[in-house]
TITITOR-170932 format. One record per residue (C-alpha): residue in one letter; z, x, y. Coordinates in steps of 0.05 Angstrom, whole numbers. Example, Ala and Ser with C-alpha at 12.3 -4.5 7.8 and 13.67 -1.06 7.14 Angstrom:
<sites>
<type = A | up = 156 | east = 246 | north = -90>;
<type = S | up = 143 | east = 273 | north = -21>;
</sites>
This chain:
<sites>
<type = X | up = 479 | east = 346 | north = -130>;
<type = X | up = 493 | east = 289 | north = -71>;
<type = X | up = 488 | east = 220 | north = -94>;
<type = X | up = 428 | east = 213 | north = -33>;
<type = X | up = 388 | east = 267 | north = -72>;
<type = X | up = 393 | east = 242 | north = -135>;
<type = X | up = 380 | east = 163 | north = -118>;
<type = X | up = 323 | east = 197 | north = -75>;
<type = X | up = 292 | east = 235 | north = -134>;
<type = X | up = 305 | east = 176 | north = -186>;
<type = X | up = 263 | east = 123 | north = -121>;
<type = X | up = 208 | east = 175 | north = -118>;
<type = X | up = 200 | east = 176 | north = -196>;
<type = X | up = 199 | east = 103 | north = -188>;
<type = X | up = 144 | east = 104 | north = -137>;
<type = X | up = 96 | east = 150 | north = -174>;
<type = X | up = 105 | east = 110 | north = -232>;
<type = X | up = 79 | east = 47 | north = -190>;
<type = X | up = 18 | east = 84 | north = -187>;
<type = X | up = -5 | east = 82 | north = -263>;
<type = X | up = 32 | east = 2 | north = -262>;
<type = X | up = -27 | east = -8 | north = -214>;
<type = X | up = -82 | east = 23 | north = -255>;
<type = X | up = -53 | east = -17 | north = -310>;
<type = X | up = -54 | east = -85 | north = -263>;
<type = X | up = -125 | east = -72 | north = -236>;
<type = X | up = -154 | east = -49 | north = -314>;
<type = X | up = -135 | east = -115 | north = -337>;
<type = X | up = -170 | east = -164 | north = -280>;
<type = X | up = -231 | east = -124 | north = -289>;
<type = X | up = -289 | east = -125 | north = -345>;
<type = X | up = -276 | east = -89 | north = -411>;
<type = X | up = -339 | east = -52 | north = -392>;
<type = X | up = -304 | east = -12 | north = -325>;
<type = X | up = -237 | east = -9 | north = -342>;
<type = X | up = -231 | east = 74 | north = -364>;
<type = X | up = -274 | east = 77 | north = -293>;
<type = X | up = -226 | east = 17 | north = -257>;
<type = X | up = -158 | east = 62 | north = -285>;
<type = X | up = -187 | east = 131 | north = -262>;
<type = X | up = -192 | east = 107 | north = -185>;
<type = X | up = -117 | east = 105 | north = -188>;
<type = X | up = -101 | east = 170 | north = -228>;
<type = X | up = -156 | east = 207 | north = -189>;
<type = X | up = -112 | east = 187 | north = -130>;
<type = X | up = -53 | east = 219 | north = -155>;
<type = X | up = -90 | east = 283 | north = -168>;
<type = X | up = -124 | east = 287 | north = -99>;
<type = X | up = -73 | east = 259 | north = -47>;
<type = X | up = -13 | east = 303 | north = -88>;
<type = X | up = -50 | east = 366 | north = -78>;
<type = X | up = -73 | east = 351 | north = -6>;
<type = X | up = 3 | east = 327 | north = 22>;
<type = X | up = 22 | east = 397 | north = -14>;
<type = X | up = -29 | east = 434 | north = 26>;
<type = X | up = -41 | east = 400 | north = 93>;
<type = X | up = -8 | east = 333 | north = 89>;
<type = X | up = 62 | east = 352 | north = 95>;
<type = X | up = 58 | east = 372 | north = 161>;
<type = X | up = 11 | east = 325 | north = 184>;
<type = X | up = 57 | east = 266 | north = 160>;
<type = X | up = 129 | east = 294 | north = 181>;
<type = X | up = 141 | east = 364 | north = 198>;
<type = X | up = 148 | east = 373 | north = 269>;
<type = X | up = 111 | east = 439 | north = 285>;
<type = X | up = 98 | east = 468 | north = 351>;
<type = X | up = 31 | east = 429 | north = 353>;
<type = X | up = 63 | east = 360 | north = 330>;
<type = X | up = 65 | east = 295 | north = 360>;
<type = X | up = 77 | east = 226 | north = 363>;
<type = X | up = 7 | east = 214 | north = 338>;
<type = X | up = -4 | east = 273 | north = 287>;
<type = X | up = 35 | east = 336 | north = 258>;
<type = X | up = 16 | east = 406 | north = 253>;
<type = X | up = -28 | east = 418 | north = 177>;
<type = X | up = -19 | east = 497 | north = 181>;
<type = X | up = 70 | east = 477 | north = 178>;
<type = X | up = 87 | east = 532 | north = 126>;
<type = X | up = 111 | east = 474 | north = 75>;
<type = X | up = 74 | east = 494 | north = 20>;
<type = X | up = 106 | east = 564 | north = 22>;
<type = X | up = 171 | east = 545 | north = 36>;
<type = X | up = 223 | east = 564 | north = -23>;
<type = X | up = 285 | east = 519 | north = -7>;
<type = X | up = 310 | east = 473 | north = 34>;
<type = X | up = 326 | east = 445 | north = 99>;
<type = X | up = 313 | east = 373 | north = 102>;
<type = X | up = 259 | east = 330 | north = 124>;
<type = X | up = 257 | east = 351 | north = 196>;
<type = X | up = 303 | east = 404 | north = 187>;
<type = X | up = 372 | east = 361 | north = 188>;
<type = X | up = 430 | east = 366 | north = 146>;
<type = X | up = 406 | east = 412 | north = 87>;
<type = X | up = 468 | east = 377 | north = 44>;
<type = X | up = 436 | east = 307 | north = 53>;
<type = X | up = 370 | east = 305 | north = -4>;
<type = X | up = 333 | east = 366 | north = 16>;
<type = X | up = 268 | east = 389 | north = 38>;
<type = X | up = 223 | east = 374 | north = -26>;
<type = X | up = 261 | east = 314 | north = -47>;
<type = X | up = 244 | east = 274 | north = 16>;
<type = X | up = 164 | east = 305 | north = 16>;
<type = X | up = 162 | east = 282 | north = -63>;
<type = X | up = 186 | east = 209 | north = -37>;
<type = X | up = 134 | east = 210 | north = 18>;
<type = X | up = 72 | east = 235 | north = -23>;
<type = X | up = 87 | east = 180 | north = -67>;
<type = X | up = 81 | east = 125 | north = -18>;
<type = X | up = 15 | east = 163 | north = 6>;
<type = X | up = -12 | east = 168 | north = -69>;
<type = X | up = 0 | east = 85 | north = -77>;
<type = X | up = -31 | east = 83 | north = -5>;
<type = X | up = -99 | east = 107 | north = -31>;
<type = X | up = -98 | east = 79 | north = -98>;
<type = X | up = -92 | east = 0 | north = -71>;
<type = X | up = -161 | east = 17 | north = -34>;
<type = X | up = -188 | east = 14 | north = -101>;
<type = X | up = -194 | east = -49 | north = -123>;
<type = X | up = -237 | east = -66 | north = -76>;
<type = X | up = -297 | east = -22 | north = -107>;
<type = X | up = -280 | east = -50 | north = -178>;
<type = X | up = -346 | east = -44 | north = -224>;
<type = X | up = -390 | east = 0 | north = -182>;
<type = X | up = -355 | east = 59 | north = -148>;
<type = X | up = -374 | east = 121 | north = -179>;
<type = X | up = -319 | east = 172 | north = -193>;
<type = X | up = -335 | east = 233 | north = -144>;
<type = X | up = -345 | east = 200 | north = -88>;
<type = X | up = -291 | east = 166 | north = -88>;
<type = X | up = -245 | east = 228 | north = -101>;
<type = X | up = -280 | east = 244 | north = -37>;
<type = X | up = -269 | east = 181 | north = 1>;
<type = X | up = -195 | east = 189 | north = -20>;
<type = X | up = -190 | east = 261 | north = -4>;
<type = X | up = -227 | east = 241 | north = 70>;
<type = X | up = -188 | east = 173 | north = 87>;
<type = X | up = -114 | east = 210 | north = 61>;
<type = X | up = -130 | east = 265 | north = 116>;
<type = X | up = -158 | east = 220 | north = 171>;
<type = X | up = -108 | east = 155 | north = 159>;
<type = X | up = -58 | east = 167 | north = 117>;
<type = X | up = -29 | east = 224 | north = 128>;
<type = X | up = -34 | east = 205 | north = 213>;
<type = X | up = -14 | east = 136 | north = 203>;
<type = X | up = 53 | east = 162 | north = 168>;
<type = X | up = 72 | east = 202 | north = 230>;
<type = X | up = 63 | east = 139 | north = 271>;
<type = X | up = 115 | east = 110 | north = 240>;
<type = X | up = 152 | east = 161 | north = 198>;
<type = X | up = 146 | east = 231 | north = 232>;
<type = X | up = 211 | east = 263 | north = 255>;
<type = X | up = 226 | east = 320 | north = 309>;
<type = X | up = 268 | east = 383 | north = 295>;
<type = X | up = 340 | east = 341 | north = 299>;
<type = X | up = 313 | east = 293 | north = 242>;
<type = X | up = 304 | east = 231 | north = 290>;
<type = X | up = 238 | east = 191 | north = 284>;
<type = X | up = 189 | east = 206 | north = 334>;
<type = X | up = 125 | east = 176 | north = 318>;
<type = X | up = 101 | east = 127 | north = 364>;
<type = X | up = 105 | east = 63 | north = 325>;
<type = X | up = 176 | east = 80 | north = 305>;
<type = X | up = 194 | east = 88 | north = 386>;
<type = X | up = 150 | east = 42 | north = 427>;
<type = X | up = 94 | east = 2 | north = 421>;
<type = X | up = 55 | east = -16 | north = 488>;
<type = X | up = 121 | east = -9 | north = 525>;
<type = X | up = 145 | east = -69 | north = 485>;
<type = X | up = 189 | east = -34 | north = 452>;
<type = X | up = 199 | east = 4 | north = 374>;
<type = X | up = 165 | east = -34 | north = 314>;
<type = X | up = 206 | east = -48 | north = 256>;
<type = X | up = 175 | east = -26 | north = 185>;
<type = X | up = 225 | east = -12 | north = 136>;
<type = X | up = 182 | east = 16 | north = 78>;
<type = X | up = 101 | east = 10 | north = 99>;
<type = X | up = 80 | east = -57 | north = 108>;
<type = X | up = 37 | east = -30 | north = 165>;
<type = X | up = 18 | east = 29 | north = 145>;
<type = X | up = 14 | east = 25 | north = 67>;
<type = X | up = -10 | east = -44 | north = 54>;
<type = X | up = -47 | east = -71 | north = 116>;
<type = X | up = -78 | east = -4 | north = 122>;
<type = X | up = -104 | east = -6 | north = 50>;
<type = X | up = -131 | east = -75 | north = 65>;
<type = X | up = -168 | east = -48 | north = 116>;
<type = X | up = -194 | east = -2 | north = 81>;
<type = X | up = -211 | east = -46 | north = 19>;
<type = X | up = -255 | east = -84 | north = 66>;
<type = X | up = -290 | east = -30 | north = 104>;
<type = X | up = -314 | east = -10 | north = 29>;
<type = X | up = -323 | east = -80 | north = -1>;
<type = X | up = -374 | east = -84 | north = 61>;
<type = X | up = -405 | east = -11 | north = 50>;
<type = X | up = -412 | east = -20 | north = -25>;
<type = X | up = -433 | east = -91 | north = -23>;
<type = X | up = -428 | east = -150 | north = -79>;
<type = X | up = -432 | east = -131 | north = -151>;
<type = X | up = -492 | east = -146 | north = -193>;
<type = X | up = -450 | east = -190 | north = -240>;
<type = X | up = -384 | east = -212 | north = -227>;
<type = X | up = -372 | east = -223 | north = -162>;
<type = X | up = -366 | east = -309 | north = -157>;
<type = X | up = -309 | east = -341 | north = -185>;
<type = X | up = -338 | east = -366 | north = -251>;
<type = X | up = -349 | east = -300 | north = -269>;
<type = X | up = -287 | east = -260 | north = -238>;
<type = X | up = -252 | east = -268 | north = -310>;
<type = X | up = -199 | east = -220 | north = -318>;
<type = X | up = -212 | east = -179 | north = -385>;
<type = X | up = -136 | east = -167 | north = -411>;
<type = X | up = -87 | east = -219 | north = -383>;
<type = X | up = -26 | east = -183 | north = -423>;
<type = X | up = -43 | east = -108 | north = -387>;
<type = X | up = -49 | east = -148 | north = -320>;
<type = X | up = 22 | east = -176 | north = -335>;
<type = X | up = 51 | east = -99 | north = -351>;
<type = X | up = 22 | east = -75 | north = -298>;
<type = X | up = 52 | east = -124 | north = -248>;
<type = X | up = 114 | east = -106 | north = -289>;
<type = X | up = 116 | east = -48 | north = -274>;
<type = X | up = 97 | east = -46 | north = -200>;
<type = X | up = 168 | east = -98 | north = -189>;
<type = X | up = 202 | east = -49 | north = -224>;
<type = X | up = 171 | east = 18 | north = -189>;
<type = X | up = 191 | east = -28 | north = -116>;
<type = X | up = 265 | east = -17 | north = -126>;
<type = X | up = 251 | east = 58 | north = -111>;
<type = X | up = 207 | east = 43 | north = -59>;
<type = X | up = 233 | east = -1 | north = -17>;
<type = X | up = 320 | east = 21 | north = -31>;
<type = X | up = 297 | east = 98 | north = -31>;
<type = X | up = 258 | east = 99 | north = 43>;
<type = X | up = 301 | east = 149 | north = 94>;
<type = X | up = 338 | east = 175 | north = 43>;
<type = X | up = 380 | east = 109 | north = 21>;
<type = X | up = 413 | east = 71 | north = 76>;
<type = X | up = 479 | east = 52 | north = 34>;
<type = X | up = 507 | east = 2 | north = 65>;
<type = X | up = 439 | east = -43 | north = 60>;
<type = X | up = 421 | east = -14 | north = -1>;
<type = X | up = 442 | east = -75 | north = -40>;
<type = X | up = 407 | east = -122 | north = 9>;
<type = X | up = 352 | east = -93 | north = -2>;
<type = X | up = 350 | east = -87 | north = -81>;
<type = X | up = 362 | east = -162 | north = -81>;
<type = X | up = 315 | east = -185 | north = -26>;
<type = X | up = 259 | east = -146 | north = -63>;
<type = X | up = 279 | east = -186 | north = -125>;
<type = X | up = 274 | east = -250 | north = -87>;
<type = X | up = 217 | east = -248 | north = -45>;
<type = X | up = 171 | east = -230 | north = -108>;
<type = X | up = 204 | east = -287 | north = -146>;
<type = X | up = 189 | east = -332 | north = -87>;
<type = X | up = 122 | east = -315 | north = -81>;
<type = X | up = 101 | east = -321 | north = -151>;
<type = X | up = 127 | east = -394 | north = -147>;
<type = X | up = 85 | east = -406 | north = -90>;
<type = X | up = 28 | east = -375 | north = -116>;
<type = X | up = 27 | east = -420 | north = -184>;
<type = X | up = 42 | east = -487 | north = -138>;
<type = X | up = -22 | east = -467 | north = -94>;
<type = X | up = -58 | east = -457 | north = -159>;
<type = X | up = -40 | east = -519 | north = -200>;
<type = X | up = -51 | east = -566 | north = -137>;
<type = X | up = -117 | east = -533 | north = -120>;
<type = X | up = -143 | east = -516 | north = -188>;
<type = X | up = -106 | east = -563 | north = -236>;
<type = X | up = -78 | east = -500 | north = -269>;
<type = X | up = -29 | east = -442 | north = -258>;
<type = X | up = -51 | east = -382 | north = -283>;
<type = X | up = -12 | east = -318 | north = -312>;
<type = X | up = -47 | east = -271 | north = -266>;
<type = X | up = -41 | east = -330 | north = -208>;
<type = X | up = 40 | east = -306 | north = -218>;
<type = X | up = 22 | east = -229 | north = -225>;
<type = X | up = -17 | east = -235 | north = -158>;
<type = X | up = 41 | east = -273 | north = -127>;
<type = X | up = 91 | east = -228 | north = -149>;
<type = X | up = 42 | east = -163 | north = -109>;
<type = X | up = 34 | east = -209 | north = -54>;
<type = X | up = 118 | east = -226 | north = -52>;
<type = X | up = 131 | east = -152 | north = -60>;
<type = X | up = 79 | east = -133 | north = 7>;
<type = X | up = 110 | east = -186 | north = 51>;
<type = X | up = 191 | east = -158 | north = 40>;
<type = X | up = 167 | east = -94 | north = 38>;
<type = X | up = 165 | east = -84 | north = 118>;
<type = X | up = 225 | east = -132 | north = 126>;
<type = X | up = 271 | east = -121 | north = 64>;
<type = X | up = 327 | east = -93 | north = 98>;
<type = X | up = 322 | east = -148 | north = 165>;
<type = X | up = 323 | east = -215 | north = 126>;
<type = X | up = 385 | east = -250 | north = 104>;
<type = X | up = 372 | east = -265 | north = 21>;
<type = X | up = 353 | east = -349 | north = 56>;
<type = X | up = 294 | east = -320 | north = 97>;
<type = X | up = 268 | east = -270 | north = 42>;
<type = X | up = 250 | east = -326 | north = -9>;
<type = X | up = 227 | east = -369 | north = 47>;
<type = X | up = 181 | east = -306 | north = 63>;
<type = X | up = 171 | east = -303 | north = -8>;
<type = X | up = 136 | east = -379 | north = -14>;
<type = X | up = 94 | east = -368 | north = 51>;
<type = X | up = 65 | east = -300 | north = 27>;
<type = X | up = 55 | east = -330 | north = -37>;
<type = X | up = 26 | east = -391 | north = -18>;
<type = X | up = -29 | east = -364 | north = 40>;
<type = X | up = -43 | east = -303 | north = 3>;
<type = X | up = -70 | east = -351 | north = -56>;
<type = X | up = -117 | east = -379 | north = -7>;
<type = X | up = -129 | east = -325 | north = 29>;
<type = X | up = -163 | east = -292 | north = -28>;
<type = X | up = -218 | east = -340 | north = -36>;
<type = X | up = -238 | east = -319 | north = 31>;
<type = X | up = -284 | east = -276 | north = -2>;
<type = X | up = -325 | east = -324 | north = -31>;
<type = X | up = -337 | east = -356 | north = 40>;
<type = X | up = -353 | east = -291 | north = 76>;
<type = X | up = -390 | east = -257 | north = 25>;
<type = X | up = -349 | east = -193 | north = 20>;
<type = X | up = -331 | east = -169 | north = -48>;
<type = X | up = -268 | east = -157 | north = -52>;
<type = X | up = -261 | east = -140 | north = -116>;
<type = X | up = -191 | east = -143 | north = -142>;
<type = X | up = -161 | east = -182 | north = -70>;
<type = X | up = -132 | east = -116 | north = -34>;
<type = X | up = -153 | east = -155 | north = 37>;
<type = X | up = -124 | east = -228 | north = 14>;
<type = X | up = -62 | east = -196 | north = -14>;
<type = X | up = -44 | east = -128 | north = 18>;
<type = X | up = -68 | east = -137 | north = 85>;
<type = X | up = -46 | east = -209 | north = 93>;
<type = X | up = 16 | east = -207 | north = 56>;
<type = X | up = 34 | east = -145 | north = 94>;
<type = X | up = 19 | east = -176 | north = 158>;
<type = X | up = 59 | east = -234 | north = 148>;
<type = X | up = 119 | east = -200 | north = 122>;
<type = X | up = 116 | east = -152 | north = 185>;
<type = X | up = 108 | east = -212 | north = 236>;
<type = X | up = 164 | east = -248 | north = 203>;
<type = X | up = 209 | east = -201 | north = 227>;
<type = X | up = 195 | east = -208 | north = 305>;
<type = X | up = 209 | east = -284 | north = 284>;
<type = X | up = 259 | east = -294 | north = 231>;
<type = X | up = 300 | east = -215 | north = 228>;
<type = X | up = 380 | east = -221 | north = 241>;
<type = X | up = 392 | east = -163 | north = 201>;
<type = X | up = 390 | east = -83 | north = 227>;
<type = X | up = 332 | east = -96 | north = 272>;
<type = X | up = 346 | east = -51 | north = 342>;
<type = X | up = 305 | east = -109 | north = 381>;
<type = X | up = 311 | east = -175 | north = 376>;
<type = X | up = 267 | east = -223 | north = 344>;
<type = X | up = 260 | east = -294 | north = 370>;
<type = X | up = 310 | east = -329 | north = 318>;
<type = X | up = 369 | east = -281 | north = 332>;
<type = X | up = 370 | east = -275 | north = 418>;
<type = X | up = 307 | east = -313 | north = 423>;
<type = X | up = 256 | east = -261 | north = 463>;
<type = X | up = 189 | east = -242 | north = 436>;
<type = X | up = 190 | east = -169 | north = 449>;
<type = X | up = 190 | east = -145 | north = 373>;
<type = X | up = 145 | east = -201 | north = 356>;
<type = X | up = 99 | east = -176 | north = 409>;
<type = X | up = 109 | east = -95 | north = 375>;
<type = X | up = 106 | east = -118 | north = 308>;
<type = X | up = 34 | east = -156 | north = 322>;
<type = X | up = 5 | east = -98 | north = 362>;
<type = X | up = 26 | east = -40 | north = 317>;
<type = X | up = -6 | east = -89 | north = 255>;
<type = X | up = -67 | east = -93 | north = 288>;
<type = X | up = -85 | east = -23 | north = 307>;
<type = X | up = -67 | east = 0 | north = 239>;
<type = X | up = -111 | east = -42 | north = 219>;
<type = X | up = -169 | east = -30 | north = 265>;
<type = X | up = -159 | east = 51 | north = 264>;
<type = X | up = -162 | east = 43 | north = 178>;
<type = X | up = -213 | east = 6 | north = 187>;
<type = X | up = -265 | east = 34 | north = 233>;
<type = X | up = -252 | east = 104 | north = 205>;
<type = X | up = -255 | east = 75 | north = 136>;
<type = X | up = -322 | east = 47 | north = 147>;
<type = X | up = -347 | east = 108 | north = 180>;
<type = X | up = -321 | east = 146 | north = 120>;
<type = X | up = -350 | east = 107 | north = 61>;
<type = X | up = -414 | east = 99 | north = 94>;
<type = X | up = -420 | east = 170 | north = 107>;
<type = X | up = -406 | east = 184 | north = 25>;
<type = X | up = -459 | east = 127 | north = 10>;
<type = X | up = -515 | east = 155 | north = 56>;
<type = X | up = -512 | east = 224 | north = 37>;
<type = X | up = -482 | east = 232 | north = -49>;
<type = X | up = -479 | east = 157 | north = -51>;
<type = X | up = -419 | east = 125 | north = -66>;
<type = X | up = -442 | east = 66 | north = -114>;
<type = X | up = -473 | east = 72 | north = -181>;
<type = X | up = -554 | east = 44 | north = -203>;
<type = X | up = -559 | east = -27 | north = -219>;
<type = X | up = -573 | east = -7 | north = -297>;
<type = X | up = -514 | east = 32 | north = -297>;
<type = X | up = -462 | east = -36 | north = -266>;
<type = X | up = -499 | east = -75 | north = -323>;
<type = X | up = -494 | east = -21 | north = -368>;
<type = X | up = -415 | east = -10 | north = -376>;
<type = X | up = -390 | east = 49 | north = -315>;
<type = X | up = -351 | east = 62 | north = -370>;
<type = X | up = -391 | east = 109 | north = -419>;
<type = X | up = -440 | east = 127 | north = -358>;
<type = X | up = -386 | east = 154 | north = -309>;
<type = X | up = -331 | east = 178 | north = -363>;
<type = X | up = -370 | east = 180 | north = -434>;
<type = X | up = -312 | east = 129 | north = -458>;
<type = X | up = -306 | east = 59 | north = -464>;
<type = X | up = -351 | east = 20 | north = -487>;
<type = X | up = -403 | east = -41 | north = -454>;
<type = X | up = -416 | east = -101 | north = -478>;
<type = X | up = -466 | east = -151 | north = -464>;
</sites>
């Protein structure tokens, strides 16, 4: 076994196991009523987008097939039938091999859908939204991945993000800042707007989180699941490897601090899951520009994203969308910033330069303009998805039932409480 393969399979372990450190993280910010429902969201995800990659996703992500493009790859690519092993793209079968590289990439898609989650917190039923994931991984996801991650026959990326961007010129997007996080955040708003406010809950007196401790595990747990995700993208880049496992210790650490100084300035106070949040919001922002920053400009990208993104998520409150958990006021504008910031402040491995290290505004300019129509294409077809579940099976439980505890009524376990 190559070293890639196994540091690739050990990074995609890592990965899925973010996915049950965020059901873990989202359980404890919400009610003890909805937490069974709250955790299910996010292992429903795994189920649904693990089976669709298998089937359909693989080829629409990265296989080039005859009917692939820079925009999306061919479903019908014989991946699912395949028995061994040329690699992603078919390149160098010695280098990690065909299903190591797809297990890596379904993982990013599974966390992809699972973020969108939080933002339907106490009044998504469970169907639907096995639906909604099964809808947005086929439409976004699975697309969105191509732009940026799709390869052609010799292994080279070929999707359009990852070669030019309104002839300005290739984005830079180490591990999904675009594509992961500001599209989830896009998505978390098109639903917070489609479900609407919760019955009870939803202001900040009452947005208590239920278990502190499991909030603090499950942030835990997503630091430790990063490693893999952002040192394991294209199959381990060795010599930035170490950059990039201490920048995504940093920038987290950063963060957090930023968060808590917000906090106890604003609020008098700073909170435990004021740090978990800044840690997320730290670990979105270097996630896009890990392997560009020197270790100086990650924790300075560390203390804005921590900073804004604790403001940004009482934005809410002033615009009336629910939000539930923050997805919008950490993914999407954590990820944002942290894929900006390298059009600015990158010196390291970026192809183009940003304005700091020749001073020209090109990759600022692709970095903006791939950001936003991520964000608008998750959006509008997240929207028209989600409303399309709500008009027809409907997509969010009776009123008795939110009061009630989703708990017993969706799952038959749990338990409400007054």
């Amino acid at each position: 076994m190559s070293l890639e393969l196994a540091w690739l399979l050990i990074c995609a372990a890592l990965v899925i196991f973010m996915t049950p450190g965020l059901a873990f993280f989202y359980g404890g910010l919400v009610k003890a009523k909805s937490v069974v429902a709250m955790m299910m969201l996010s292992f429903g995800s795994i189920i649904v987008v693990a089976l669709l990659y298998t089937l359909i996703g693989a080829g629409i992500a990265s296989q080039n097939g005859a009917d692939s493009n820079a925009f999306f790859g061919n479903p019908f690519s014989d991946f699912a039938l395949r028995e061994t092993a040329t690699a992603l793209g078919d390149s160098d079968p010695e280098s990690y091999g065909l299903f190591a590289g797809h297990a890596f990439l379904v993982a990013f898609c599974i966390i992809t859908v699972a973020l969108v989650s939080g933002a339907v917190a106490d009044r998504a039923k469970f169907w639907p939204w096995m639906l909604f994931a099964a809808l947005f991984s086929v439409v976004v996801v699975f697309p969105t991945f191509r732009w940026l991650w799709g390869l052609d026959a010799e292994g080279d990326f070929d999707g359009w993000l990852a070669n030019d961007v309104y002839g300005l010129g290739a984005s830079f997007d180490w591990a999904g800042g675009t594509v992961i996080h500001q599209s989830a955040g896009a998505a978390a708003l098109a639903l917070a707007l489609v479900l609407g406010k919760r019955k009870i809950g939803f202001s900040k007196e009452e947005a208590v989180s239920h278990n502190v401790p499991l909030v603090l595990i499950g942030a835990a747990i997503l630091w430790f699941g990063w490693f893999g995700f952002n040192t394991g993208v294209h199959g381990g880049d060795v010599d930035s490897t170490g950059l990039i496992f201490f920048n995504t210790l940093i920038a987290p650490a950063a963060a957090a601090f930023g968060w808590i100084v917000v906090e106890k300035f604003k609020d008098g106070k700073s909170t435990a899951v004021g740090a978990a949040s800044g840690i997320v919001a730290g670990l979105v922002a270097i996630t896009p520009a890990c392997a560009a920053l020197t270790p100086l400009w990650a924790i300075i990208l560390g203390l804005v994203s921590g900073a804004i993104s604790a403001l940004a998520v009482e934005l809410k409150f002033k615009f009336g969308f629910d939000d539930s958990l923050d997805v919008v006021g950490i993914h999407l504008v954590a990820g944002f910033i942290g894929c900006v910031y390298i059009g600015l402040f990158g010196t390291v491995g970026v192809d183009v330069e940003s304005v700091l290290s020749d001073g020209k505004f090109s990759l600022l300019g692709a970095q903006v303009l791939s950001s936003l129509t991520v964000i608008a294409f998750s959006f509008v077809a997240s929207f028209a998805i989600a409303l399309g579940i709500e008009k027809t099976i409907g997509f969010r439980v009776k009123e008795e039932d939110e009061i009630a505890g989703i708990d017993s009524v969706l799952h038959g376990e749990g338990y409400a409480i007054d």
